[in-house]
NULUMBA-144594 format. One record per residue (C-alpha): residue in one letter; y, x, z. Coordinates in steps of 0.1 Angstrom, whole numbers, plus 5000, padded with zeros to 4 digits. Layout:
<nodes>
aYXZ
...
</nodes>
This chain:
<nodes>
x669022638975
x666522388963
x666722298927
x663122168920
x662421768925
x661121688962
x658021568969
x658821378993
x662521258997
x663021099032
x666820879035
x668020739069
x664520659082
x664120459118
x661720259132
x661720029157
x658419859176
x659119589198
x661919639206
x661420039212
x663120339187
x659920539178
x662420729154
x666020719147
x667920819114
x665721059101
x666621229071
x665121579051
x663221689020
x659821849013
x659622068982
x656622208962
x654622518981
x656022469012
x654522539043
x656122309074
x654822259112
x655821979127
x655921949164
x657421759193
x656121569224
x653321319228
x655020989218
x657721149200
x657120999171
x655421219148
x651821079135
x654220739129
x656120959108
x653321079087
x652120739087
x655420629069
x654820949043
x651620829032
x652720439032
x650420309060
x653620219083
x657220019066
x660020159079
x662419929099
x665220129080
x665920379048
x663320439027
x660720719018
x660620868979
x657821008968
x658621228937
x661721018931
x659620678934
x659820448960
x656520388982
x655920038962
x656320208927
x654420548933
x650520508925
x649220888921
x648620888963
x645621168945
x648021408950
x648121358986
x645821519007
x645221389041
x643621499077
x643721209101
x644021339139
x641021349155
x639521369119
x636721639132
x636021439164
x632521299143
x630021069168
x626821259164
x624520979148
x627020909120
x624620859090
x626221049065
x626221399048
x628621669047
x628221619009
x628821219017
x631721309036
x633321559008
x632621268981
x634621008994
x637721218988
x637121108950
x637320768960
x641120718948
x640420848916
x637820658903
x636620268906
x634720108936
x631120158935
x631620388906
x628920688905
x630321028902
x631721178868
x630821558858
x634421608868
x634421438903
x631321668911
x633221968900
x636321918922
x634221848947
x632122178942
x635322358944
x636722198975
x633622298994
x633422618980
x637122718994
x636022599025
x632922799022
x630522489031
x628322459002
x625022579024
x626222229048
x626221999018
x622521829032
x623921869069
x624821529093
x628321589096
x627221459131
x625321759137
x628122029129
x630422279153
x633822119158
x635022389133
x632522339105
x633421949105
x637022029106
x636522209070
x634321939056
x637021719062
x639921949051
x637521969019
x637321589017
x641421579012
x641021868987
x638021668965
x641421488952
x643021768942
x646421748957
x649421888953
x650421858989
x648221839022
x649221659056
x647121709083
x647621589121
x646621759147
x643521909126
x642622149153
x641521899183
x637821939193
x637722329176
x637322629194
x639922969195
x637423089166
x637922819145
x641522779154
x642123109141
x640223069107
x641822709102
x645222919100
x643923159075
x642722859053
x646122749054
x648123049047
x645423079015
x646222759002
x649622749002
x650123128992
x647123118964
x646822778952
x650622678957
x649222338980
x652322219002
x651122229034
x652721999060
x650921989096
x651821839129
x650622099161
x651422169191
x650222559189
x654022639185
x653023059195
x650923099163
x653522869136
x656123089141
x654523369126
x653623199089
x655822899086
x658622859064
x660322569080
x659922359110
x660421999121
x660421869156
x660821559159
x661521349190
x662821019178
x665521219162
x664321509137
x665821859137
x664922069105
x664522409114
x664622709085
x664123019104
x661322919130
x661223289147
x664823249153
x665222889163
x662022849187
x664122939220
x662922829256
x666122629257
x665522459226
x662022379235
x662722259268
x665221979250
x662421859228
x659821849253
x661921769287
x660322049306
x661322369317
x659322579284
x658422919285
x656923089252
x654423339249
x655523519217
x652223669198
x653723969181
x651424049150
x652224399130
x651124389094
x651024729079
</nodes>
């Protein structure tokens, strides 16, 4: 039982675009230090839900609370963290620097055309030291490996210093490698700096190992709290609309 305020507190939400249900009814709660997948199929609705987390979509119906405000009262969106899909997909003459990059994720804390306080270059020291890319900072992002720009860009959502991070589809473009170090980043920010972690994917074999609850959504949500349990082939193949057939990665920790 949960007895800690959400972060986010999500009532009754639908939403309708011309005339088509992208989602239907949806209702749950994220709480602090969480660590959520969300998956379902392409057109399912699920970067339209994020979209309504962070504000950037209305819903047609309910509303969205973020920590017990509604989206036209809360102002402190600093403690949101946020990976666009296709975030690391960078065209390769883009004239900035992975330092450039990282410094625009102090942009919500501070005034338009503002130079950087002494404590705006710390966080932002910090955020590329946890993703180890302090010897990129004079880089093009433009010239980076699919995995290096994917942590310059989880370090832009960290320059904020946020509470919670929501990232969609953050490993498109990146290699096995990568993948696999993007997972470990994850589990080490939720487990050692308590960051809420909220992630759409569609690598369902390795979420079921370190998640603590799972969403698919398809239109409708279903809020799973025992992912090893509740990832069947049956299951999947209702969400999807395919015959599914999983490939279980069994990992023994000692």
């Amino acid at each position: 039982m949960k007895f800690s305020v959400p972060i986010f507190d999500v009532k009754n939400l639908s939403f309708v675009l011309k005339e088509q249900t992208i989602l239907s009814n949806i209702s749950f709660e994220i709480f602090p230090s969480e660590y959520i997948a969300i998956i379902g199929p392409n057109g399912g609705g699920k970067t339209t839900l994020v979209r309504m987390l962070l504000g950037l979509e209305k819903p047609t119906n309910g509303e969205v609370k973020i920590y017990g405000k509604g989206l036209s009262h809360f102002n402190e969106w600093y403690k949101i963290g946020y990976v666009p899909q296709r975030a690391s997909l960078v065209d390769g003459s883009f004239p900035a620097t992975v330092l450039d990059i990282v410094n625009m994720g102090r942009t919500s804390q501070r005034r338009l055309f503002s130079t950087l306080s002494k404590s705006d270059r710390t966080f932002v020291h910090d955020a590329m030291q946890k993703m180890d890319i302090l010897d990129l900072a004079d880089k093009m992002v433009g010239t980076l490996s699919g995995g290096q720009r994917q942590r310059v860009m989880i370090a832009r959502a960290l320059a904020s210093n946020p509470k919670i991070l929501i990232l969609d589809e953050p490993n498109t473009g990146v290699d096995a490698a990568s993948q696999k170090n993007f997972y470990a980043l994850l589990r080490e920010l939720n487990k050692k700096d308590g960051i809420t972690i909220v992630f759409i994917t569609h690598d369902i074999g390795v979420i079921a190992d370190d998640i603590a609850r799972l969403f698919t959504i398809n239109q409708k949500a279903i809020i799973c709290n025992n992912p090893k349990q509740t990832l069947s082939c049956e299951e999947m193949s209702s969400l999807y609309g395919i015959d599914a057939h999983l490939l279980h990665n069994h990992r023994h920790e000692h």
